[in-house]
Backbone as CSV, one residue per row, in Angstrom:
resi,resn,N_x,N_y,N_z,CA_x,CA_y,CA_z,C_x,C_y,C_z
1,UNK,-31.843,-95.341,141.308,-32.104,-93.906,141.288,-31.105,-93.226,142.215
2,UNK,-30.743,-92.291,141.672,-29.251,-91.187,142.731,-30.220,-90.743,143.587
3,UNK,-29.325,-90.025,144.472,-30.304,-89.293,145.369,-30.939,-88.053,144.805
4,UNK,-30.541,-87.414,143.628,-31.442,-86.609,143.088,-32.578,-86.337,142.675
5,UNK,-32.705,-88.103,142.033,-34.023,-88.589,141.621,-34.644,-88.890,142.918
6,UNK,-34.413,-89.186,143.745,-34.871,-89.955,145.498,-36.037,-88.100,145.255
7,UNK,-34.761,-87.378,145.726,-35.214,-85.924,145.567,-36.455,-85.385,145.167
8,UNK,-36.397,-85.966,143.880,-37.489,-85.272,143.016,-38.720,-86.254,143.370
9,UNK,-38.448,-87.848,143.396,-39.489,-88.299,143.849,-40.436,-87.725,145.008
10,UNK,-39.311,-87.137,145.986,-40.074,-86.820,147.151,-41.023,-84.969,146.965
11,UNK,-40.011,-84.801,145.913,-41.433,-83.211,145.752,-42.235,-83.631,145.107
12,UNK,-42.310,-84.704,144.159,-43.218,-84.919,143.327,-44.580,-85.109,144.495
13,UNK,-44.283,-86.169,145.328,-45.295,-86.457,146.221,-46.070,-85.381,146.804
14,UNK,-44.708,-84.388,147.448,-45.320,-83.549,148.673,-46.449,-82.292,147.567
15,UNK,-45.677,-82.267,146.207,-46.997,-81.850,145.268,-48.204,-82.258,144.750
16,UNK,-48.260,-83.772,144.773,-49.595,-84.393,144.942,-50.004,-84.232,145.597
17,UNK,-49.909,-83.840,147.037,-50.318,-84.002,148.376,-51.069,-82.430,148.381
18,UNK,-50.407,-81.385,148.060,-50.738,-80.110,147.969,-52.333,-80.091,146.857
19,UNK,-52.013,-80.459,146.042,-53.387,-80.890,145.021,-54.426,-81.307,145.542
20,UNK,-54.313,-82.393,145.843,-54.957,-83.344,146.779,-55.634,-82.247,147.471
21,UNK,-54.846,-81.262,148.401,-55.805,-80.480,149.484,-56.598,-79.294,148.608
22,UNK,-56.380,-79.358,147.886,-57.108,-78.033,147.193,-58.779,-78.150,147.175
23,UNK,-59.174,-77.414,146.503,-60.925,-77.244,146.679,-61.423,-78.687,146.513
24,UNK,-60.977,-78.825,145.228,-61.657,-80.415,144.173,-61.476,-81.395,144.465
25,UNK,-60.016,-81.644,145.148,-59.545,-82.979,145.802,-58.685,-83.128,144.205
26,UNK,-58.301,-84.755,144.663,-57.438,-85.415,143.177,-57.373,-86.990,143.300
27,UNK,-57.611,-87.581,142.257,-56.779,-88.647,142.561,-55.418,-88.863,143.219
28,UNK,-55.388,-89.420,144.245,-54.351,-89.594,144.866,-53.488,-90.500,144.707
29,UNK,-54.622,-91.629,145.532,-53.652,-93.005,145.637,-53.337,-93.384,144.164
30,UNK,-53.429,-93.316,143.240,-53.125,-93.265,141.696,-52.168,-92.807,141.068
31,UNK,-52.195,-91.501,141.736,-51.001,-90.758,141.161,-49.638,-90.838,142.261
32,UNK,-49.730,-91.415,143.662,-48.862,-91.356,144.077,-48.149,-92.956,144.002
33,UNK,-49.115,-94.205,143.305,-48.308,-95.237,143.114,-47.566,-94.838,141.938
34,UNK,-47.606,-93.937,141.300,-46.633,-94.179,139.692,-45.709,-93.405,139.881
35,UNK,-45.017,-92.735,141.102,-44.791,-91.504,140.870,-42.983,-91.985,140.558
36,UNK,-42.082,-93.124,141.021,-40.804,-93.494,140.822,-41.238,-93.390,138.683
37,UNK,-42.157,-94.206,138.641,-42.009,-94.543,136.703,-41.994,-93.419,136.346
38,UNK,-42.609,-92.169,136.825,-42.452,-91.388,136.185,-41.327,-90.113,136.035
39,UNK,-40.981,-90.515,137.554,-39.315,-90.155,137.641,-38.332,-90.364,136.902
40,UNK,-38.280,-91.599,137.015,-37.176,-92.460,135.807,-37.630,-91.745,134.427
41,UNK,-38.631,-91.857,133.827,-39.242,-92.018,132.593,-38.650,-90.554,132.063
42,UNK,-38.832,-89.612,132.874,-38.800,-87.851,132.759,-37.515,-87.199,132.796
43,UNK,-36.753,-88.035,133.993,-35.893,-87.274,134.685,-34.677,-88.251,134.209
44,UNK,-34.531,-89.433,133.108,-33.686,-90.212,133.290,-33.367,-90.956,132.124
45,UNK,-34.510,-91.356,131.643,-34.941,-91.892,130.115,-34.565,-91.326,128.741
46,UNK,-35.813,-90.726,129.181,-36.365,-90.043,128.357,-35.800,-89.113,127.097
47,UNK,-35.471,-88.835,126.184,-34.856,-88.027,125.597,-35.512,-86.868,124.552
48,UNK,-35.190,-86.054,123.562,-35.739,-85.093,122.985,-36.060,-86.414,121.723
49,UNK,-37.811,-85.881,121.506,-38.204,-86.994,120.641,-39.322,-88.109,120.938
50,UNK,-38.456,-88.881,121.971,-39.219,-89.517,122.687,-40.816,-89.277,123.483
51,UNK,-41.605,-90.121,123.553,-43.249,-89.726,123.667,-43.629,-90.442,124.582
52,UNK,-44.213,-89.630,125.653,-45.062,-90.436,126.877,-46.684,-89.758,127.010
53,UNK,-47.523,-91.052,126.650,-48.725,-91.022,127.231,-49.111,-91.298,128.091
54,UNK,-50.060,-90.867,129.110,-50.423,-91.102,130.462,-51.944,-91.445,130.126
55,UNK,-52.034,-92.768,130.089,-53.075,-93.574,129.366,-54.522,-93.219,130.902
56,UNK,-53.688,-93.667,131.717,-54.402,-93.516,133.067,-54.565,-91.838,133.337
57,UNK,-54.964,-91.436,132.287,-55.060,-89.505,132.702,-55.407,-88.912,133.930
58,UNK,-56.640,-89.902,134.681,-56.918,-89.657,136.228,-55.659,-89.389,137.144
59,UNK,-54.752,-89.929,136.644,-52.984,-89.636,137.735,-52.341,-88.338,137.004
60,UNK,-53.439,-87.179,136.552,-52.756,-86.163,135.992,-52.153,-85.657,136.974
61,UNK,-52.157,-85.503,138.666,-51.399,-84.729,139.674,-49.874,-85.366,139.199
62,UNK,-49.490,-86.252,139.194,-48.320,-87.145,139.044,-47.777,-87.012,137.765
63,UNK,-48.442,-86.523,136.792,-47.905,-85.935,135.755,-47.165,-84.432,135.572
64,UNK,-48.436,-84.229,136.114,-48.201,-82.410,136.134,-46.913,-82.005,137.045
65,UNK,-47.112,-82.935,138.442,-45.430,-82.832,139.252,-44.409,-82.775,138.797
66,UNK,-44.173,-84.260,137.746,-42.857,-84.194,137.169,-42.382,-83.283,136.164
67,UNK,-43.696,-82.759,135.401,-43.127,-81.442,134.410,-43.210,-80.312,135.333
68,UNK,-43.564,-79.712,136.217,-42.788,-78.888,137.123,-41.586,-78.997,137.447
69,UNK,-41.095,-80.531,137.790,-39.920,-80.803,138.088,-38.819,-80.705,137.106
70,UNK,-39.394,-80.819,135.818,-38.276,-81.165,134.934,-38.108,-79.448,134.145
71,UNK,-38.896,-78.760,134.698,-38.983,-77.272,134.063,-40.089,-77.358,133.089
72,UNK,-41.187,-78.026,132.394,-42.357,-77.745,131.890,-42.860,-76.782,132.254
73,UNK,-43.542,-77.123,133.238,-43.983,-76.257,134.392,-43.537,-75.084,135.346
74,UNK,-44.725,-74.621,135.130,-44.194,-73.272,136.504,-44.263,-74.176,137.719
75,UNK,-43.495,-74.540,138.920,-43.854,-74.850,139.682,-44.966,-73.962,140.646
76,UNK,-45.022,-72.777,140.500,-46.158,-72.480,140.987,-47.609,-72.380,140.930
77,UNK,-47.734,-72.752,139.049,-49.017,-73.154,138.894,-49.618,-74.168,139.210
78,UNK,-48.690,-75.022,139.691,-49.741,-76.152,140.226,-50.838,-75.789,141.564
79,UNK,-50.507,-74.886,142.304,-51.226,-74.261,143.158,-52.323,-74.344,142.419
80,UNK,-52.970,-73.881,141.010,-53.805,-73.505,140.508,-54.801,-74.990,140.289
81,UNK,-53.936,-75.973,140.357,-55.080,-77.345,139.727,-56.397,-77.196,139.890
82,UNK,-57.218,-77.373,138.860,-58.566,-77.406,138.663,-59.268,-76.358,139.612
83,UNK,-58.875,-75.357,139.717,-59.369,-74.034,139.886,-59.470,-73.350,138.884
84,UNK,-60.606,-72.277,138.630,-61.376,-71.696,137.406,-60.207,-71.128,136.688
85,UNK,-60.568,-71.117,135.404,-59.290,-70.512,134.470,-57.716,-71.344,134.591
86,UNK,-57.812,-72.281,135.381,-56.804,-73.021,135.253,-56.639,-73.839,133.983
87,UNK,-55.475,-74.011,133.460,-55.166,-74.905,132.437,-54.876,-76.758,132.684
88,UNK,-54.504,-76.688,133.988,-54.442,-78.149,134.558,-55.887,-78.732,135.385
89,UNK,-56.225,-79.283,134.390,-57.405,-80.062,134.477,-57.203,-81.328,135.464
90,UNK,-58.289,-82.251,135.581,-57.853,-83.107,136.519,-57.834,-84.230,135.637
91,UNK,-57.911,-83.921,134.004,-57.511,-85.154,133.028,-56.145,-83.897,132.496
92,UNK,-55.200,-84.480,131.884,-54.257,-83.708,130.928,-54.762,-83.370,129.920
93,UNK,-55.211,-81.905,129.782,-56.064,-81.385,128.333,-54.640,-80.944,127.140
94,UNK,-55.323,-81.312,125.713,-54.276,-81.130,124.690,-53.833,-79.473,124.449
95,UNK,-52.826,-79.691,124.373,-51.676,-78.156,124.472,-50.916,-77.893,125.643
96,UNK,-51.143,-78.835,126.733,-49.844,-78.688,127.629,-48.835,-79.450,127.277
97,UNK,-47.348,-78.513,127.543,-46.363,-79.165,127.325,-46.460,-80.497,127.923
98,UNK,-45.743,-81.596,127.494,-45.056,-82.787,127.709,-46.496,-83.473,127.535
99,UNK,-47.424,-83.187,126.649,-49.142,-83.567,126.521,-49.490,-83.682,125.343
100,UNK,-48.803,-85.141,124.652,-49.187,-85.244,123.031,-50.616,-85.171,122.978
101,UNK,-51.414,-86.082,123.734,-52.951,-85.704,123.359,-53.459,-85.915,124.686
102,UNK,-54.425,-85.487,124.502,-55.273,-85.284,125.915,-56.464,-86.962,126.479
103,UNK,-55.949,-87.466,127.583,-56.029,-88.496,128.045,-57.417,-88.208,129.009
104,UNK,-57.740,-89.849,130.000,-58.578,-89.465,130.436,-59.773,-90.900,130.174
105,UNK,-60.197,-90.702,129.250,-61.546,-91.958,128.935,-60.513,-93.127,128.878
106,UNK,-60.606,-94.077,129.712,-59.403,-95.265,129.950,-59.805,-96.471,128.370
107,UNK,-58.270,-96.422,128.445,-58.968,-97.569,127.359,-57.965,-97.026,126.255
108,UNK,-57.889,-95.762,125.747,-56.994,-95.129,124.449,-55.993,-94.952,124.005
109,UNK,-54.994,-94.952,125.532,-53.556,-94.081,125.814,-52.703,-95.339,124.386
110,UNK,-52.511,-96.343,124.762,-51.774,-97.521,124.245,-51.702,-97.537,122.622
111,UNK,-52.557,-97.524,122.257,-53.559,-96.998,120.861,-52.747,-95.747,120.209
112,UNK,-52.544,-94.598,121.035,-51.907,-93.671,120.287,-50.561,-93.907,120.428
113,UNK,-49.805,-94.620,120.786,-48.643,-94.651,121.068,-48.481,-95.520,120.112
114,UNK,-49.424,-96.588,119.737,-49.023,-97.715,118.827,-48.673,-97.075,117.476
115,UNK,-49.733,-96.085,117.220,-49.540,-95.561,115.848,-48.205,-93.983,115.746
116,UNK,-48.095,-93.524,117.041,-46.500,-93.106,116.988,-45.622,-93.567,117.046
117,UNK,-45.318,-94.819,117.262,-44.344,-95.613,116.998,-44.049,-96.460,115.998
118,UNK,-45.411,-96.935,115.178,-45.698,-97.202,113.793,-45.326,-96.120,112.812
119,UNK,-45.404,-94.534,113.100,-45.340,-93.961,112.462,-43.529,-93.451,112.197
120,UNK,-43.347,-93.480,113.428,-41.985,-93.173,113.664,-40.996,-94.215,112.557
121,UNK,-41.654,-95.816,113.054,-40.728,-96.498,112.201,-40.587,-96.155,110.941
122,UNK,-41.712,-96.066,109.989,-42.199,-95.630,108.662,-40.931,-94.642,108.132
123,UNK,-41.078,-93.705,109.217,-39.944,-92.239,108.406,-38.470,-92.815,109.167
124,UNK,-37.884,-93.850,109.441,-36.681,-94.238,110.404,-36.394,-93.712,111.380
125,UNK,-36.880,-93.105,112.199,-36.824,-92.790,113.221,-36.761,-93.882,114.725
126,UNK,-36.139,-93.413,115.066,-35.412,-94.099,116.637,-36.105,-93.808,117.879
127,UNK,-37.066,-92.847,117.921,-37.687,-92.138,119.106,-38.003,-93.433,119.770
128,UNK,-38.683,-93.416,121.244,-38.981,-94.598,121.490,-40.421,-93.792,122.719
129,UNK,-41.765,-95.187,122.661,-42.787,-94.059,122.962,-43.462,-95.121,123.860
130,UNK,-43.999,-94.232,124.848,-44.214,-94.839,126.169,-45.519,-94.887,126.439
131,UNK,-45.918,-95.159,127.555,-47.511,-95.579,127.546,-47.865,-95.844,129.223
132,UNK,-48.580,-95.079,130.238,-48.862,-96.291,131.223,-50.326,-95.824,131.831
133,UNK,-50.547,-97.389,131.754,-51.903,-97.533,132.006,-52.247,-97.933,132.893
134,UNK,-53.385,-98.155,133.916,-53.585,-98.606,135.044,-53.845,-99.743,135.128
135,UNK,-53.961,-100.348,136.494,-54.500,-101.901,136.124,-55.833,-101.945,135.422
136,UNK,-56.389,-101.077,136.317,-57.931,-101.716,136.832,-58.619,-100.950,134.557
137,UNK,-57.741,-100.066,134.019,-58.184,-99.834,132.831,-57.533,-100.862,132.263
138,UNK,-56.980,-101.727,132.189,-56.899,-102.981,131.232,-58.454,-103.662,131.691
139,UNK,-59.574,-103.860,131.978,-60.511,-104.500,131.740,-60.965,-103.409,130.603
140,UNK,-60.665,-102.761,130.095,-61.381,-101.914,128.841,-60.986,-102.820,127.536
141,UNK,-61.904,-103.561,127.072,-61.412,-104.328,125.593,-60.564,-103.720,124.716
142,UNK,-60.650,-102.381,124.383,-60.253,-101.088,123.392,-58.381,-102.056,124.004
143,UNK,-58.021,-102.254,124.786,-56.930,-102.299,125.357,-56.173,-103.374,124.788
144,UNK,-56.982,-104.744,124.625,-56.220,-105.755,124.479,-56.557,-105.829,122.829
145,UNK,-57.412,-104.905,122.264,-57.115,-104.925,120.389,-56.193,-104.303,120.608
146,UNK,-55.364,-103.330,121.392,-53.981,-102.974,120.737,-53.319,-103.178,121.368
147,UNK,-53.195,-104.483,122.830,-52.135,-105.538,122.218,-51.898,-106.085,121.693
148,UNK,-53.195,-106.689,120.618,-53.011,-107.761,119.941,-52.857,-107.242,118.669
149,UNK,-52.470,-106.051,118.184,-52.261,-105.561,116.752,-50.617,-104.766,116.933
150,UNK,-50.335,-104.791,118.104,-48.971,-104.252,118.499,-48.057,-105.569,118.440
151,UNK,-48.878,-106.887,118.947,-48.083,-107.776,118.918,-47.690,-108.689,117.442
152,UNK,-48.556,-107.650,116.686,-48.712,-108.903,115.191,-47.863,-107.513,114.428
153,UNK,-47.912,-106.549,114.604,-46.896,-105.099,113.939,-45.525,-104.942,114.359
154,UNK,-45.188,-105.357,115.717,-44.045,-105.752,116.500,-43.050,-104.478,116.335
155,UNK,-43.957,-103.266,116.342,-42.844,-101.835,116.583,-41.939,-102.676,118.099
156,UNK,-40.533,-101.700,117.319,-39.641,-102.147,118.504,-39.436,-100.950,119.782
157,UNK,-39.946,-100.080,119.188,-39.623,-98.638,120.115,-41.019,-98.395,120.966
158,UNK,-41.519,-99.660,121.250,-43.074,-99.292,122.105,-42.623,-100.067,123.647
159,UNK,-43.078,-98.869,124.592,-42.926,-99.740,125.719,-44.752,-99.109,126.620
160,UNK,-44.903,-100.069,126.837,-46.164,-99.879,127.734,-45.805,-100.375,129.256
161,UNK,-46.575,-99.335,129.996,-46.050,-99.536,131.580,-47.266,-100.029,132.348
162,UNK,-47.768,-100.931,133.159,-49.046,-100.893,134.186,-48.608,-100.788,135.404
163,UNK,-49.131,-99.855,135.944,-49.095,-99.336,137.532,-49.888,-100.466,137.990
164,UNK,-49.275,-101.356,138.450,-50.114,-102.809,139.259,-50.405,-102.420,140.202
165,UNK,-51.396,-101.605,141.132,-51.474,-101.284,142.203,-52.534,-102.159,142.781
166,UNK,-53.363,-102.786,142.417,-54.518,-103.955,142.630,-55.399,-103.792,143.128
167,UNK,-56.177,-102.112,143.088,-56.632,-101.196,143.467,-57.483,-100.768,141.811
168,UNK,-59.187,-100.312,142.128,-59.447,-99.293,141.476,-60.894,-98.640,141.880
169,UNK,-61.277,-98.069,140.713,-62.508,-97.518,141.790,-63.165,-97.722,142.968
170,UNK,-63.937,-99.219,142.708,-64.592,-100.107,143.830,-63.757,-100.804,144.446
171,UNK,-62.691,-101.536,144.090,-62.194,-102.273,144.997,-60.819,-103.002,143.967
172,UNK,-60.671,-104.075,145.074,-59.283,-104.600,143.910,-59.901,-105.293,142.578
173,UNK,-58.990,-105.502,141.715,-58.998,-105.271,140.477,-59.595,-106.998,140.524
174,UNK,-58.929,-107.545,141.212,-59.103,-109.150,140.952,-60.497,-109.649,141.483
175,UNK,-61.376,-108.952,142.456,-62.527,-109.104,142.597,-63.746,-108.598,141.637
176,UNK,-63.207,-107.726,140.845,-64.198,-107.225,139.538,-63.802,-108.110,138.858
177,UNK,-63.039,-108.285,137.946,-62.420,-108.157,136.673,-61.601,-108.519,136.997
178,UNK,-60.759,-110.153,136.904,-59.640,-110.540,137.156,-58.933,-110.204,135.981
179,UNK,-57.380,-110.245,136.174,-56.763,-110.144,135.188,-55.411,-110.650,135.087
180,UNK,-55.289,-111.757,136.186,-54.082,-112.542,136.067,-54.479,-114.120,135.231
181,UNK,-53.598,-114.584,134.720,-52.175,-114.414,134.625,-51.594,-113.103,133.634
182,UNK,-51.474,-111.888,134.122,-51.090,-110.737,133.724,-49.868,-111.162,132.672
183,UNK,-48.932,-111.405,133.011,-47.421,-111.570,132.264,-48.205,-112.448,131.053
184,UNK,-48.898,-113.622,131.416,-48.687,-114.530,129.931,-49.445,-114.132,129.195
185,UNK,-50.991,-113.140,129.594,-51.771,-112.882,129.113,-51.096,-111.597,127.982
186,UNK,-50.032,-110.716,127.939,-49.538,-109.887,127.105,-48.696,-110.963,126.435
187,UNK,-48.117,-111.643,126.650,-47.115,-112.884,126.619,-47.681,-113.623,125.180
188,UNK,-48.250,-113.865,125.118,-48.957,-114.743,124.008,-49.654,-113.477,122.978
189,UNK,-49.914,-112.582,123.414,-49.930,-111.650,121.846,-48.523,-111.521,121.403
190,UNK,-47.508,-112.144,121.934,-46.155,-111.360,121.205,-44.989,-110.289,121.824
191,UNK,-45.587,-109.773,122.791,-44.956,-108.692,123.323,-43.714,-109.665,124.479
192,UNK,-42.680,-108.892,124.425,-41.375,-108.634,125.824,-41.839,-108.540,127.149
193,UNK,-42.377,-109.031,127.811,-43.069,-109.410,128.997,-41.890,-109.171,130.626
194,UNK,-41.805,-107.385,131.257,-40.718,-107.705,132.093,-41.402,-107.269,133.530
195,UNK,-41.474,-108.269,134.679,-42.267,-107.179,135.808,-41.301,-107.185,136.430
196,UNK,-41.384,-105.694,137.270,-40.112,-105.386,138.497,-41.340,-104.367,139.569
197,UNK,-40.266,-104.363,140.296,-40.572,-103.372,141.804,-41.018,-101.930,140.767
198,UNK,-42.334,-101.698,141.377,-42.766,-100.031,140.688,-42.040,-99.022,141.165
199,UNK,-41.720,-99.606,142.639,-41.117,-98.411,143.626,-39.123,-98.472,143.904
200,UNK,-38.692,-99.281,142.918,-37.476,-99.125,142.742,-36.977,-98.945,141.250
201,UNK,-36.603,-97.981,141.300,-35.877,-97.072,140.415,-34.744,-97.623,139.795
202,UNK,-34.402,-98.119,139.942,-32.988,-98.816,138.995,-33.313,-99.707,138.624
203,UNK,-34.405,-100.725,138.910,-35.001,-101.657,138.440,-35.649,-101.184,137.371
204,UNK,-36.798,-100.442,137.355,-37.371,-99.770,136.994,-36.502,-99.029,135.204
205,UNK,-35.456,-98.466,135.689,-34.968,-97.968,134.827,-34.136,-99.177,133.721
206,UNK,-33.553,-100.424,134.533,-33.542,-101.355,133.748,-34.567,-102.158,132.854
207,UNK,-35.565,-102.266,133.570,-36.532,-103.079,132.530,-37.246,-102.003,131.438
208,UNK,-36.980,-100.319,131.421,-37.608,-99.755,130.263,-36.967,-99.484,129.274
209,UNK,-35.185,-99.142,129.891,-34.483,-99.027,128.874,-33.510,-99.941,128.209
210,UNK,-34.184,-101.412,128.381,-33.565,-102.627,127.869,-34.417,-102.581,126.362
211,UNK,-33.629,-102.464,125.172,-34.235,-102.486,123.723,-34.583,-104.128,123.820
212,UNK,-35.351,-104.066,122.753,-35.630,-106.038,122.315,-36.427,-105.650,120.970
213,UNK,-36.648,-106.858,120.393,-37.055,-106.525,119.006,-38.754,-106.285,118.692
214,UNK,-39.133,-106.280,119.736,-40.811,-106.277,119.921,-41.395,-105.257,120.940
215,UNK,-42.336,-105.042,121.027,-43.131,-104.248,121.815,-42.447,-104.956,123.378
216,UNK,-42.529,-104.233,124.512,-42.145,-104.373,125.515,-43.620,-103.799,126.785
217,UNK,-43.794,-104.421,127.273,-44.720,-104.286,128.574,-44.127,-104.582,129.925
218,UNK,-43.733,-103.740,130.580,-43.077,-103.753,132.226,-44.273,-103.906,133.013
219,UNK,-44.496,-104.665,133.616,-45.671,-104.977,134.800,-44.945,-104.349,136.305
220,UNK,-45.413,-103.197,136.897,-44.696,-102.672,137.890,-45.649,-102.508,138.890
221,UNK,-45.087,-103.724,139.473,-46.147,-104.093,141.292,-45.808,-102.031,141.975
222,UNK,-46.797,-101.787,142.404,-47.040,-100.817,143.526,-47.920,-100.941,143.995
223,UNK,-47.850,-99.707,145.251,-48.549,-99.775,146.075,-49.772,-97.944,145.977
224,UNK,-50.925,-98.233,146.023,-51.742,-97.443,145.723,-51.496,-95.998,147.017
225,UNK,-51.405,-95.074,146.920,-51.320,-94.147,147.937,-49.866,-94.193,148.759
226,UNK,-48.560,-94.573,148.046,-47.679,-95.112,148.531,-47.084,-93.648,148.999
227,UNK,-46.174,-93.833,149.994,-45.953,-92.672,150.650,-46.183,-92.080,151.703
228,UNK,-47.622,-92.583,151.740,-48.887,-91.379,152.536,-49.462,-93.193,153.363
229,UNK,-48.434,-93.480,154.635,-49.362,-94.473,155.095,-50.300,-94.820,155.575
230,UNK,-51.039,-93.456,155.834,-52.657,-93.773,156.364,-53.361,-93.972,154.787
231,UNK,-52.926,-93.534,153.570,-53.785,-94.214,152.361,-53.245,-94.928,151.628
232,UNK,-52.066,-95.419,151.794,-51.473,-96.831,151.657,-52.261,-98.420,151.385
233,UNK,-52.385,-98.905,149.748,-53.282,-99.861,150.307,-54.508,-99.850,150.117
234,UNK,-55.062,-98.666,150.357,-56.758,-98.248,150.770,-57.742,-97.883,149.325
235,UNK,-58.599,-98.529,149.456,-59.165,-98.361,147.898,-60.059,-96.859,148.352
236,UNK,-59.955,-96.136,149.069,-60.571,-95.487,149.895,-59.362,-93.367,149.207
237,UNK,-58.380,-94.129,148.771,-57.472,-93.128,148.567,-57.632,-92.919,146.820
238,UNK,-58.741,-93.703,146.054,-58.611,-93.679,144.407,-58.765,-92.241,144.484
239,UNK,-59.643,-91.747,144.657,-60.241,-89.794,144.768,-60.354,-89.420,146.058
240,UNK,-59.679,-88.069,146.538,-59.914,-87.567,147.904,-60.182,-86.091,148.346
241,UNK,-60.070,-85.449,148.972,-59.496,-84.190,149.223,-59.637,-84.176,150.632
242,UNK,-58.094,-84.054,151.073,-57.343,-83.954,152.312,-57.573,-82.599,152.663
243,UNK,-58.030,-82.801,154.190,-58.328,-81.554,155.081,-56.931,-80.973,155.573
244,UNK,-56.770,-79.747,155.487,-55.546,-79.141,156.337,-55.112,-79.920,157.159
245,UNK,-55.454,-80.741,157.837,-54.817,-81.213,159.235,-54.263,-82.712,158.644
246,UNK,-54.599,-83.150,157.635,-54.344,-84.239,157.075,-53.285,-84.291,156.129
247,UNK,-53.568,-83.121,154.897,-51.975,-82.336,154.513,-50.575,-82.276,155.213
248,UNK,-51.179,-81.922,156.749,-50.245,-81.210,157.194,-49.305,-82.746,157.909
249,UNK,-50.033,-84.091,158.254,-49.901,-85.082,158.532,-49.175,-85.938,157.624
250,UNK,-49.506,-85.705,155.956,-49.170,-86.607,154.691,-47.961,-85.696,154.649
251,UNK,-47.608,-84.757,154.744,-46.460,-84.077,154.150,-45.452,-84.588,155.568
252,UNK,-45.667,-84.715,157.230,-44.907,-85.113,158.201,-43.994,-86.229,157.557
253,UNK,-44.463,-87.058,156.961,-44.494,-88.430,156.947,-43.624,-88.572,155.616
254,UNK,-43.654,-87.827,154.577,-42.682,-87.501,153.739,-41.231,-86.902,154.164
255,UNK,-41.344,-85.789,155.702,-40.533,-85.660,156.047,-39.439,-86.241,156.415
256,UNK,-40.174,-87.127,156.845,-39.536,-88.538,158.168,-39.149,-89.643,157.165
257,UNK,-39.104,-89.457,155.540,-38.324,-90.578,154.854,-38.851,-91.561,154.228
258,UNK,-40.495,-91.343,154.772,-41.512,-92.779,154.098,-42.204,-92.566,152.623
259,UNK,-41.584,-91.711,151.731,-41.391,-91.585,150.371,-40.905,-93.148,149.738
């Protein structure tokens, strides 16, 4: 990632962080582990055509950032998140730009992407359509029928992303609901199996925009609340709302480079 993208990563944050303090609170630590994929994905990738679902809709702050960033967005409406008459919900509701359908109930995102990219192939089309889901929503069954019908259809323009943060509601993912061996377990439906650093960007940008002839799944280790090292880590950071004095602490700390 240039330092531009470094850049944008770092407003993206200090705009989660602003959310975060508002009336409602936000998912945090959620939206601030994905926030490099979605850099790359937006600011780098991505092209006219191309389709990203945010399967994990709860990380709508981290969504909504980067289409501010990329000009979607007013950057000043985000001030507005989930305040009355607001249009930015704390799931992505359908009719916002860069918002094919409206996300949220875990389990679906993967699913619609399968059949835009099924569909895409059908008329020859090249678009290529994205997907990322959380860890802790791969224990949703809905999930692994469409790996296992992605892996037997073998669209080539599907890439699915998991924010490995090892983190979710209650606790880590591997004490509910294990779910390693992660890689072989997509691995054996068929799919391109690539994990890298969540939080490095050139990595990152290599393993999504490497074509192969099958569905592709990037497994991208992060860190939950990354950024913000007092919620770093902390299963304690899934939903929050930061007091002024804590804002004013999470944004220091962005200052000082720990983005």
């Amino acid at each position: 990632m240039g330092a531009d993208l470094k850049a944008v990563a770092k407003r993206m944050r200090e705009h989660i962080i602003d959310m975060t303090g508002g009336p409602n609170g936000a998912h945090i630590g959620g939206s601030l582990s994905c926030v490099e994929i979605l850099a790359v994905l937006h600011c780098e990738l991505m092209g006219e055509g191309d389709t990203f679902v945010l399967s994990k809709g709860h990380a709508a702050p981290a969504l909504y950032a980067v289409l501010a960033e990329t000009g979607h967005l007013p950057r000043e409406e985000l001030g507005t998140y989930t305040r009355p008459g607001s249009r930015l919900f704390g799931h992505p509701p359908e009719g916002l730009p860069g918002v094919p359908f409206p996300t949220g109930s875990l389990g679906h995102g993967l699913s619609l992407s399968i059949g835009m990219a099924l569909a895409g192939e059908l008329e020859g089309l090249s678009y290529r359509h994205y997907t990322l889901l959380g860890d802790g929503e791969l224990q949703e069954g809905s999930v692994w029928e469409a790996v296992m019908y992605a892996g037997h259809r073998r669209p080539r323009n599907l890439v699915a992303i998991v924010d490995r943060n090892g983190l979710q509601l209650t606790g880590p993912t591997e004490g509910l609901v294990s779910l390693e061996p992660l890689t072989e377990r997509f691995g054996v439906f068929g799919w391109t199996v690539r994990t890298v650093d969540g939080h490095d960007p050139s990595a990152l940008a290599q393993a999504l925009r490497e074509p192969d002839d099958r569905p592709v799944a990037v497994i991208a280790a992060t860190v939950k609340g990354r950024g913000v090292p007092f919620m770093e880590g902390r299963v304690s950071s899934h939903y929050a709302s930061l007091r002024p004095e804590l804002t004013r602490r999470a944004h220091a700390t962005l200052r000082q480079g720990e983005s």
